[in-house]
C-alpha positions in Angstrom: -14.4 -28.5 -17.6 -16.1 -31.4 -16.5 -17.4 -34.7 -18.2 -20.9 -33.6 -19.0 -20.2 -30.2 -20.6 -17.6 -32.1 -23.2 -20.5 -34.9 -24.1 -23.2 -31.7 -24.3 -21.0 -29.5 -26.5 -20.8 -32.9 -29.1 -24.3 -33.4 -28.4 -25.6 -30.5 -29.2 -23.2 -30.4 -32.7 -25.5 -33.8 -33.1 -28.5 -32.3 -32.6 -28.1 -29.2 -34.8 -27.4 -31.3 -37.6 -30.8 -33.1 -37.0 -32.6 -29.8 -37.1 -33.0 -30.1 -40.9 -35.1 -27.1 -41.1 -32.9 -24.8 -38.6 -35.8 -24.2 -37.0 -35.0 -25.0 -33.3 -36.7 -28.3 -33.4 -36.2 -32.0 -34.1 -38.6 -34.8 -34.8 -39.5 -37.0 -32.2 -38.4 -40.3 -34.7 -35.2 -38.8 -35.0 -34.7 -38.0 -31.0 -35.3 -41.3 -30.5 -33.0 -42.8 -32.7 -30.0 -40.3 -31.1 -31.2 -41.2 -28.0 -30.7 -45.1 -28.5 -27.4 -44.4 -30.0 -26.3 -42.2 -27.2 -27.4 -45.0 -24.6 -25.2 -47.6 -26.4 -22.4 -46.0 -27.1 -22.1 -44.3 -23.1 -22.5 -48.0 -22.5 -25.9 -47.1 -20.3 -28.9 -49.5 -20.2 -32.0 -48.2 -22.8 -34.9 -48.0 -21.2 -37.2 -47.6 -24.2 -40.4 -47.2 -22.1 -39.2 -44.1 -20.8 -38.3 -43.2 -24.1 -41.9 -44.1 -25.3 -43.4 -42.3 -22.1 -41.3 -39.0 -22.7 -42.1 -38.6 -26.3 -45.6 -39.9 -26.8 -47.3 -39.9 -30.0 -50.3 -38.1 -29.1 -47.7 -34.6 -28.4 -47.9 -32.3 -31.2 -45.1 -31.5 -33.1 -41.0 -31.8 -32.8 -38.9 -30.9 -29.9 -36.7 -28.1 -29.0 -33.6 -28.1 -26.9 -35.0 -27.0 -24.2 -37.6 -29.8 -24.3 -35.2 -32.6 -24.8 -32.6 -31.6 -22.1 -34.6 -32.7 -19.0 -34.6 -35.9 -20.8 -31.0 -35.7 -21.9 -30.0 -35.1 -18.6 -32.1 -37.4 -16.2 -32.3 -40.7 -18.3 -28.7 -40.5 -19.9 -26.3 -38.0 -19.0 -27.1 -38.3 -15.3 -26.1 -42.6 -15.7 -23.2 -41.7 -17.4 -20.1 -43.1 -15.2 -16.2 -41.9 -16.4 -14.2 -44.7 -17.2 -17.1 -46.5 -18.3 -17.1 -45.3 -22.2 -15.0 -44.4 -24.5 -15.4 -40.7 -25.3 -13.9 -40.8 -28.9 -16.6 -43.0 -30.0 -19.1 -40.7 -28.8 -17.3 -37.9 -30.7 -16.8 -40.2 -33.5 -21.1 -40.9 -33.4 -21.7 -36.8 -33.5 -19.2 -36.1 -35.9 -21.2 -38.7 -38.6 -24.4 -36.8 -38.1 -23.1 -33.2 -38.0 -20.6 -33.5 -41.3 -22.8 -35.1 -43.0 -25.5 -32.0 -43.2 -22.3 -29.0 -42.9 -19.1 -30.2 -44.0 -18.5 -29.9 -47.5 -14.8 -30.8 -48.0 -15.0 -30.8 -52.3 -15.6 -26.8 -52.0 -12.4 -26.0 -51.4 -10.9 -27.2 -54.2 -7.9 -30.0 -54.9 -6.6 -29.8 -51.3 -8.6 -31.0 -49.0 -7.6 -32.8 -44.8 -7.8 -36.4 -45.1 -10.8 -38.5 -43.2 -9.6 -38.2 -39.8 -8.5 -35.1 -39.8 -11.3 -33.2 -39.8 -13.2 -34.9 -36.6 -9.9 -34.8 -34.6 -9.6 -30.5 -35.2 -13.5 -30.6 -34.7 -12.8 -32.8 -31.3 -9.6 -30.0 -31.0 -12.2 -27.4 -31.3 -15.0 -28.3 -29.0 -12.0 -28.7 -26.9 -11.0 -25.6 -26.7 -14.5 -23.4 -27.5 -16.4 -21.6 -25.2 -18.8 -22.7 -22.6 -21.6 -21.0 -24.4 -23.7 -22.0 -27.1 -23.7 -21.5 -30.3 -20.3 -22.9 -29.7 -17.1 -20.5 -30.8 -13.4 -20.3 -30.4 -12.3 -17.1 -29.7 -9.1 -15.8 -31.9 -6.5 -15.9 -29.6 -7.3 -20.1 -28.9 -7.0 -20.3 -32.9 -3.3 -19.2 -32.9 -2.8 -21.1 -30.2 -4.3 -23.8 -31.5 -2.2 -23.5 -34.8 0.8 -22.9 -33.1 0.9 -26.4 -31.2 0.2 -27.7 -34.9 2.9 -26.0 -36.8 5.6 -26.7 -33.4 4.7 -30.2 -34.2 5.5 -30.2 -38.0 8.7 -28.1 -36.5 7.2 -25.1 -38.8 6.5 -21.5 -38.3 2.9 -20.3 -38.5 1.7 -18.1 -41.2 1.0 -15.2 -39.5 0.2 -12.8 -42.5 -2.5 -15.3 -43.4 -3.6 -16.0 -40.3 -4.4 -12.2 -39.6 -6.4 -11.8 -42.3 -8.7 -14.8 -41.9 -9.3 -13.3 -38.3 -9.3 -9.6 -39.1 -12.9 -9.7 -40.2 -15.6 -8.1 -37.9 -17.7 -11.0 -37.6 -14.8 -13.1 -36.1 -13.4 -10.7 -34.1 -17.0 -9.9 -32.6 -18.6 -13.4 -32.1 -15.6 -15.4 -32.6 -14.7 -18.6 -35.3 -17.3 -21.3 -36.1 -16.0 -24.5 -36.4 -17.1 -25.1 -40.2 -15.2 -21.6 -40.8 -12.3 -23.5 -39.0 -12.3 -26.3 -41.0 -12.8 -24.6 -44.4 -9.4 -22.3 -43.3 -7.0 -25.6 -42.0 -8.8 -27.0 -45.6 -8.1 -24.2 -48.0 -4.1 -24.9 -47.0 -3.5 -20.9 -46.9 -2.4 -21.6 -42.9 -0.6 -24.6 -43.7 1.3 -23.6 -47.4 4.8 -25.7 -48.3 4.2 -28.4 -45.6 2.7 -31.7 -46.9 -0.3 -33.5 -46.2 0.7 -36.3 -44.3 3.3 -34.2 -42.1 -0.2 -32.2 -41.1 -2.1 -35.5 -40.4 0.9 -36.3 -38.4 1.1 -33.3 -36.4 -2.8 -32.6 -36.2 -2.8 -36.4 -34.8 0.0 -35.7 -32.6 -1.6 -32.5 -31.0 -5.0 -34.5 -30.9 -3.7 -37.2 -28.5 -2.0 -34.2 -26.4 -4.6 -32.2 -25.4 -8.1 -34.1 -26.8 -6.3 -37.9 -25.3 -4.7 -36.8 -22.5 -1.4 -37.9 -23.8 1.5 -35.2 -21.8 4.3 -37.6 -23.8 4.7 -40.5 -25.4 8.2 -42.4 -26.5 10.4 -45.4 -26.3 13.2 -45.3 -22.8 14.5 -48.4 -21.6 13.4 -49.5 -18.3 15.5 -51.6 -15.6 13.8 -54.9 -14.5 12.8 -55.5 -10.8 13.4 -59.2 -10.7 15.9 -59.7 -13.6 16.9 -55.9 -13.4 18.0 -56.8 -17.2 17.2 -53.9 -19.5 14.5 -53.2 -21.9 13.4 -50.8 -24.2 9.3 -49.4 -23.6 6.7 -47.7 -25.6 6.4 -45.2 -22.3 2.9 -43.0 -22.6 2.4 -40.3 -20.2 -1.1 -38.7 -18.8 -1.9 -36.6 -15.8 -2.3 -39.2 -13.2 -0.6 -42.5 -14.8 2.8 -43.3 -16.8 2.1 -46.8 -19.0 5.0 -48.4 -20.4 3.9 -51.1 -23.7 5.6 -53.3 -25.7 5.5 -51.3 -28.7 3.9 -47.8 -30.1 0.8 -49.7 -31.1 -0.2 -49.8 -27.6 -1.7 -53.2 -27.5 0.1 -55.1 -25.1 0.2 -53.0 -21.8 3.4 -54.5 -19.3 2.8 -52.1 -16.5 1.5 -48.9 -15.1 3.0 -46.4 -12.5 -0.2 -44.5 -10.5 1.7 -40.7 -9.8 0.4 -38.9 -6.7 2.2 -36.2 -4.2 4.2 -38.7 -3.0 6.1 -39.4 -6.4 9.1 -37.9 -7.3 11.5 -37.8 -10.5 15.8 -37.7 -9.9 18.8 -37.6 -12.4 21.1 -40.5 -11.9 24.8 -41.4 -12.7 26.0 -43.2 -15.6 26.2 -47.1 -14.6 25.6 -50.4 -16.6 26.6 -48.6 -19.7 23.8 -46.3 -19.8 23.2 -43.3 -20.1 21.0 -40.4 -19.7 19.6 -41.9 -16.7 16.4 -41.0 -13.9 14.0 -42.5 -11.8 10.9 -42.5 -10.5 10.3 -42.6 -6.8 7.2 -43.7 -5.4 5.9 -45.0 -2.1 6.9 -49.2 -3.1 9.0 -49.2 -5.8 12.0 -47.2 -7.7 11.4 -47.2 -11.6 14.7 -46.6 -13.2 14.8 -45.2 -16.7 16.7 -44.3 -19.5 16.6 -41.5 -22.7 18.0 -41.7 -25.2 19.5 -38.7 -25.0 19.8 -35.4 -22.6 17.1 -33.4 -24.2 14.7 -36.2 -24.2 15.6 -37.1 -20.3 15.1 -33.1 -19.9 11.4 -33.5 -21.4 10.5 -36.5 -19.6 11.5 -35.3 -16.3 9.9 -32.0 -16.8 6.8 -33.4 -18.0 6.5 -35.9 -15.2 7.3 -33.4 -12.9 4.0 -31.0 -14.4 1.8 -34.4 -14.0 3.0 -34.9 -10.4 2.3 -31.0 -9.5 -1.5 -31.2 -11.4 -1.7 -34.3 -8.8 -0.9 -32.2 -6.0 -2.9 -29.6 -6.7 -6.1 -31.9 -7.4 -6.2 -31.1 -11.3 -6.7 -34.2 -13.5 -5.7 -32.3 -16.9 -3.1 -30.3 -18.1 -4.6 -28.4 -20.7 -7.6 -27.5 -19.2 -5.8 -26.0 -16.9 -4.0 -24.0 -19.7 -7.4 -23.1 -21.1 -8.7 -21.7 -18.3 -5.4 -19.7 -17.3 -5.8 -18.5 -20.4 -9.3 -17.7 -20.0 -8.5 -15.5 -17.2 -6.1 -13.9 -19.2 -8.6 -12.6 -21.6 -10.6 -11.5 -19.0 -8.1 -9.8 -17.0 -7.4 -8.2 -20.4 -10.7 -7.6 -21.5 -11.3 -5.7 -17.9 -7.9 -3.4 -18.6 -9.7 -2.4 -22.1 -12.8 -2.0 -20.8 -11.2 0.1 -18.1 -9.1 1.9 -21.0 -12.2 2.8 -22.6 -13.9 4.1 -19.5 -11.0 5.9 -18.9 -11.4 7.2 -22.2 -15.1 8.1 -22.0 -13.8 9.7 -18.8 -11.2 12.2 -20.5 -14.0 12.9 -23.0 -16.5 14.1 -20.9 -14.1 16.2 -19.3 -12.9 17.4 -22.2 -16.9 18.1 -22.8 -16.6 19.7 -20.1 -13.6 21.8 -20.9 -15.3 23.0 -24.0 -18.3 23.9 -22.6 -16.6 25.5 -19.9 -14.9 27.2 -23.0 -18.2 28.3 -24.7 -19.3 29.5 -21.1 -16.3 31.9 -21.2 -16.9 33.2 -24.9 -20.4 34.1 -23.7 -18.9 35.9 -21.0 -16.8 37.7 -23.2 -19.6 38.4 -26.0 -21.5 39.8 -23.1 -18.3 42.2 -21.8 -18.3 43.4 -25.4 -21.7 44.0 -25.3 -21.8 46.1 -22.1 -18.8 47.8 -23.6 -20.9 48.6 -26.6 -23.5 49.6 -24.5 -21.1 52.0 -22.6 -19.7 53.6 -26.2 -23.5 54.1 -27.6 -24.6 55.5 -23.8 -21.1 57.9 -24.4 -22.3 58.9 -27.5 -25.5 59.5 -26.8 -24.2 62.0 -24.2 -21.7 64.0 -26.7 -24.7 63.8 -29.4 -26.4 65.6 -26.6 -23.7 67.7 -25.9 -23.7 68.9 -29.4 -27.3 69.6 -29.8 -27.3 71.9 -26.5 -24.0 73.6 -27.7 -26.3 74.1 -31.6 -28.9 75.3 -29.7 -26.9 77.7 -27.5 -25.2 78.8 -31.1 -28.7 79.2 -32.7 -29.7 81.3 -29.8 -26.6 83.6 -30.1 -27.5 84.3 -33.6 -31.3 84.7 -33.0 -29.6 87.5 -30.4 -27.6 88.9 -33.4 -30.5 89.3 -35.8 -32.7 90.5 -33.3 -29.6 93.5 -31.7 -29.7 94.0 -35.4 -32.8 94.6 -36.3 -33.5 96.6 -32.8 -30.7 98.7 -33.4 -32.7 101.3 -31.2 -33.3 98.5 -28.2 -29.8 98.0 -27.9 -28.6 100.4 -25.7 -31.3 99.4 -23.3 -31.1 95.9 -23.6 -26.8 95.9 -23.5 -26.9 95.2 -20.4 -29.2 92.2 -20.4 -27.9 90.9 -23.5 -24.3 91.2 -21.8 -26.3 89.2 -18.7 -27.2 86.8 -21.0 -23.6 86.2 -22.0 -22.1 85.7 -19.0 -25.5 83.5 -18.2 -24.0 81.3 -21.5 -20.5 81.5 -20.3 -22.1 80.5 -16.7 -23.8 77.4 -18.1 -20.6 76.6 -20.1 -18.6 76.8 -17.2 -21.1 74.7 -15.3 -21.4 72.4 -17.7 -17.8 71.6 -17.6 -17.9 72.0 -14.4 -20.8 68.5 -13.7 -18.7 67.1 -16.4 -15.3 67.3 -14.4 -17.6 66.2 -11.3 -19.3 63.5 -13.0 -16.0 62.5 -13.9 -14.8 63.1 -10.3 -17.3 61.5 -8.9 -17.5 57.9 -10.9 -13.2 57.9 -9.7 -14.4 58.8 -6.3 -17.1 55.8 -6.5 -14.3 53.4 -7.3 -12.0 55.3 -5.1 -14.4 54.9 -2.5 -15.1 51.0 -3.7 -11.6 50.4 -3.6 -11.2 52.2 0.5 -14.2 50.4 1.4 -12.7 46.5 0.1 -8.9 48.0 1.9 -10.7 49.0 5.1 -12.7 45.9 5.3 -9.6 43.6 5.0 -7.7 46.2 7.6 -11.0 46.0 9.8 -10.6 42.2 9.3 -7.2 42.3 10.3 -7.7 44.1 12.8 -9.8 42.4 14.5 -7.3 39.2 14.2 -4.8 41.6 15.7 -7.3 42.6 18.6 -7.6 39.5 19.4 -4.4 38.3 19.1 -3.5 41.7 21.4 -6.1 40.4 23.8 -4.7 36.7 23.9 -1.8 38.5 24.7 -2.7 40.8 27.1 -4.4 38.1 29.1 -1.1 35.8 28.9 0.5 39.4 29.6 -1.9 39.6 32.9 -1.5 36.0 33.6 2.2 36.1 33.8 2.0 39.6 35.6 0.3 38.1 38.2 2.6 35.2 38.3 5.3 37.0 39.1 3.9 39.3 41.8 2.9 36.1 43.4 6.3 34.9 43.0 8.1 38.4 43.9 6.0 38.5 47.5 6.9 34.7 47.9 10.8 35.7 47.6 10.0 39.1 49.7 8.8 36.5 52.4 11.9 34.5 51.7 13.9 37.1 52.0 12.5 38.7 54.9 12.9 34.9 57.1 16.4 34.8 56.0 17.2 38.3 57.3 15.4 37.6 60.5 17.6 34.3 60.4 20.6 36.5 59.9 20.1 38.6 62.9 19.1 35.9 65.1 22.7 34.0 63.9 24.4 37.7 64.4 23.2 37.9 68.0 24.0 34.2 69.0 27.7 35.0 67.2 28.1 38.0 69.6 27.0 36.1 72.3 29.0 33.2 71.5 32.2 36.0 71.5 30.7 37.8 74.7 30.9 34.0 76.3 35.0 33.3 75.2 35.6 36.6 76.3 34.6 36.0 79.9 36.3 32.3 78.9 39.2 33.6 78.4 39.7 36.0 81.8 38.7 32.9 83.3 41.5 30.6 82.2 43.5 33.6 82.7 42.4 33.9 86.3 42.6 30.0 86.7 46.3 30.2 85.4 47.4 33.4 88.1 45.6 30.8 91.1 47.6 27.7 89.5 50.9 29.6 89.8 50.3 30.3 93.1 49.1 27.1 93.3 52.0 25.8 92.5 54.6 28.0 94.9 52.6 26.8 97.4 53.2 23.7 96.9 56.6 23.8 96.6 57.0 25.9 99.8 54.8 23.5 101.6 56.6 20.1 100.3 60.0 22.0 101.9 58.4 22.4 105.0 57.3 19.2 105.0 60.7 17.5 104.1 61.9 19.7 107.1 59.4 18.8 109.2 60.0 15.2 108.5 63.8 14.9 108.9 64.5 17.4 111.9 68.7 18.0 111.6 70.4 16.4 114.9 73.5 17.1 116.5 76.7 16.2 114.9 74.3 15.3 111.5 75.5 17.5 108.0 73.0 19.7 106.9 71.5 18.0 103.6 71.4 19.9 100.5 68.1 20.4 98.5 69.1 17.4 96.3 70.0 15.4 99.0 66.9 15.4 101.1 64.6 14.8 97.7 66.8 11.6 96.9 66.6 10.5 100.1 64.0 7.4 101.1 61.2 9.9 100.9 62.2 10.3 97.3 59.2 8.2 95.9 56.6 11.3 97.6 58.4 13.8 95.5 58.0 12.1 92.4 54.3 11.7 93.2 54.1 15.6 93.8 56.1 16.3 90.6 53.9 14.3 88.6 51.1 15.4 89.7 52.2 18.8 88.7 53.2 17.7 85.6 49.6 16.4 85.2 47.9 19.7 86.2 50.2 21.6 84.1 49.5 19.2 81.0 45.5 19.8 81.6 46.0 23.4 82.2 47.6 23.4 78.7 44.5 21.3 77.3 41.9 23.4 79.0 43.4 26.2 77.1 43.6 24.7 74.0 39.9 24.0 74.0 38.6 27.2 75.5 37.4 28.9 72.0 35.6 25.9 70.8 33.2 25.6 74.2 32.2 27.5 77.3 31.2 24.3 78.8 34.0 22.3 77.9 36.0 24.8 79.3 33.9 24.8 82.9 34.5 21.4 83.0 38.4 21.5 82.6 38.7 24.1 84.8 36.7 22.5 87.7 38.6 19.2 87.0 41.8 20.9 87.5 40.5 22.9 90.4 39.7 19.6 91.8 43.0 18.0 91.2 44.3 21.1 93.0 42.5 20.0 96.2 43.7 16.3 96.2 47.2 17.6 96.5 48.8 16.6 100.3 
């Protein structure tokens, strides 16, 4: 809520009470002389030719509101500066005019607010009204109102009174005047057993709070910076400054601390035989402080701390912020009712709904007893005409009587019609009974028939789902058929390259046998012609020795032994190695004859060769 809408809501209380008539309108004399005293006490230079110039002579008739705003607003309200003025004297100037035309304290009888009370809870009001003219308080800013009161005369509030001062329709509709205010907090119903002055106390006390600005006020003592002695200060607390004065009265400032976002509040020890100790942290200096006890340092610290946050946050006062939290309040609960109600107005038209849904049915039902009446008269009707034809045929049958009666002579002749006739009746009878059992018949054929036809459309409907289910399968059926012939030739194919394989593999195997067969009469062949080899050898290295040492006269005949140790010893050994050798590689070629033809070739011819290099 800013400056101008506080000075317009008292304003506009000044105003009213110039509008003698209650017509909407003011005399120009009269808007002249509020304007002047508007101009001095906002401490704003008069300018009396615009006065002149705006409200001429030669105009015709008083003013409204709406004509005197545009000079409200551009030649006053728009100079006004804050800090400039004080706003209780601007109060104080509204308040004269407007009590003096509607409050009327000597109706209410003995008990009655003393003087200031009444402009402080009608600044207390405009404080707390809504931003909408003609002004009101709404219900729920009266208790709270009340309640602040009655905390500060430590009382409770009179509920039971207070609910039936608000109970009416008109306040709960439009909300509380502030004459209606005044003549409750005057009658003393709200206020009963507490005394006058602890009210003018309390109202006095709640009027700084939220109409001065005032978060706390009290005496701590406050350390010194130079002397750092101690001394006890009238401390008073607001939103963005905490003075300290020499006494309650207020009149001799010593100092002022300016509180920002940088400012912060601590608890400290006991120390120079105080206690109950803080400070006050800001950018250049420490304040220390003392309460005199722990719920008072509690308070102050909490209530610095709330002015520091509203500083933070860019708010300059506490309780407008409360007011318009609490405004939001009420409108967050005013949107739950009115979304209560619509609910409401929801469950009733459905309910509408329900019945009528209701009276639908009943029709249907007084319509199913009518076609059921119709059914019982047309059934009627039918035995009605049953009867008649059965009268008729019973009329007839005693026509016949009188007349085989009275032609007694005819009779004989006309026996055998009549006995026609008879059987004709018994015919008809029979046939009547007859269409009746087919009538009968065929209605529960009809809903026989009615009943196959629904039971073969759902089984045609069916199906048809299974058809095409059968189809979907039969395709995934042909699909998968045709999958697997493909994959039955590819493993015929398989099959048919492997057994080719096989055969192939069979052939090389017997070839492969065919091949060490022939190997193995070979090595057998190679192992006759290395024995024979080998005697040869032998017989030839005897002949040798005996060519080579010829026996002379006189000379012993050398053994075997002798003539192989003999100087020519070392040729023996080379001829007995070297058939160690060939034997040793015969024994290898045989060895290795089943695991290649080749390798066996080449043994062979290696040992053949060796054969040849023998002496």
């Amino acid at each position: 809520m800013d400056l101008r809408s506080e000075l317009l809501k008292s304003i506009w209380y000044a105003f009213t009470a110039l509008d003698v008539e209650e017509s909407g309108k003011v005399s120009k004399s009269q808007l002249k002389v509020l304007s002047h005293n508007l101009c001095t006490v906002l401490s704003i230079p008069h300018d009396p030719v615009a006065l002149e110039d705006h409200f001429r002579e030669d105009d015709d008739g008083p003013v409204s509101t709406q004509g005197y705003m545009p000079y409200l607003n551009k030649y006053i309200l728009d100079k006004v500066k804050e800090g400039s003025f004080v706003k209780e004297n601007v109060d104080e100037l509204c308040w004269t005019l407007t009590a003096k035309k509607n409050y009327r304290p000597e109706k209410n009888g003995s008990f009655h607010l003393p003087d200031k009370d009444p402009f402080r809870l009608w600044c207390l009001f405009n404080f707390l009204s809504e931003d909408k003219y003609p002004l009101i308080m709404v219900p729920e800013e009266v208790e709270y109102l009340l309640k602040k009161i009655c905390t500060a005369m430590s009382t409770e509030l009179n509920c039971v009174e207070l609910e039936d001062c608000i109970s009416q329709d008109a306040v709960q509709q439009s909300g509380l005047t502030v004459w209606v205010f005044l003549e409750m907090m005057s009658s003393g119903k709200l206020t009963r057993g507490t005394d006058r002055e602890s009210l003018s106390m309390a109202i006095e006390k709640v009027y700084r709070e939220i109409v001065g600005e005032v978060l706390k006020e009290g005496y701590l003592w406050k350390k010194g910076q130079i002397r750092r002695n101690w001394t006890e200060r009238w401390f008073k607390l607001r939103p963005s400054t905490l003075a300290y004065y020499v006494s309650e009265d207020c009149k001799e400032c010593k100092g002022s601390i300016a509180l920002d976002h940088n400012c912060c509040v601590e608890l400290l020890p006991e120390k120079d035989g105080k206690r109950c100790m803080f400070c006050l942290k800001t950018l250049t200096r420490t304040y220390e402080m003392s309460a005199s006890d722990t719920k008072q340092r509690k308070e102050w610290t909490s209530t610095i701390q709330t002015a520091i946050r509203l500083q933070a946050e860019g708010k300059s006062s506490l309780h407008v912020d409360l007011k318009l939290r609490r405004r939001e309040q009420r409108e967050q609960r005013e949107k739950r009712r009115l979304a209560r109600e619509e609910e409401l107005q929801k469950l009733q038209a459905l309910q509408g709904e329900k019945e009528e849904k209701l009276a639908e049915l009943e029709l249907l039902r007084e319509a199913q007893r009518q076609a059921e009446a119709l059914l019982e008269q047309d059934e009627q009707r039918r035995r009605q005409q049953r009867e008649q034809l059965q009268q008729a045929l019973e009329v007839q049958l005693r026509e016949a009587e009188e007349a085989r009666a009275s032609m007694q002579a005819e009779m004989v002749l006309k026996e055998a019609e009549a006995e026609r006739q008879r059987k004709r009746i018994q015919e008809l009878e029979e046939m009547q009974q007859r269409l009746e059992e087919a009538l009968h018949l065929e209605i529960k054929a009809r809903q026989d028939e009615e009943a196959f036809r629904y039971a073969q459309a759902r089984l045609l409907v069916e199906e048809e789902e299974r058809m095409k289910a059968l189809m979907a399968l039969q395709e995934e059926q042909e699909d998968l058929i045709l999958k697997t012939q493909r994959e039955k030739q590819e493993l015929r194919q398989e099959m048919e390259s492997k057994s080719r394989a096989l055969d192939e593999a069979q052939q090389q195997l017997e070839e492969v046998r065919a091949n060490r067969h022939r190997v193995d009469q070979d090595v057998v062949a190679a192992q006759r012609k290395l024995r024979q080899a080998s005697t040869n050898v032998k017989h030839w290295n005897v002949q040798m020795n005996r060519l080579m040492h010829p026996i002379r006269p006189g000379e012993r005949k050398p053994s075997l032994g002798g003539s192989f140790s003999s100087g020519h010893g070392p040729s023996r050994r080379d001829s007995g190695l070297r058939l160690r050798q060939r034997s040793e590689d015969n024994h290898e070629a045989k060895e290795n004859v089943g695991s290649s033809d080749g390798e066996a070739e080449r043994r062979l011819s290696q040992a053949n060769d060796r054969d040849m290099d023998i002496p």
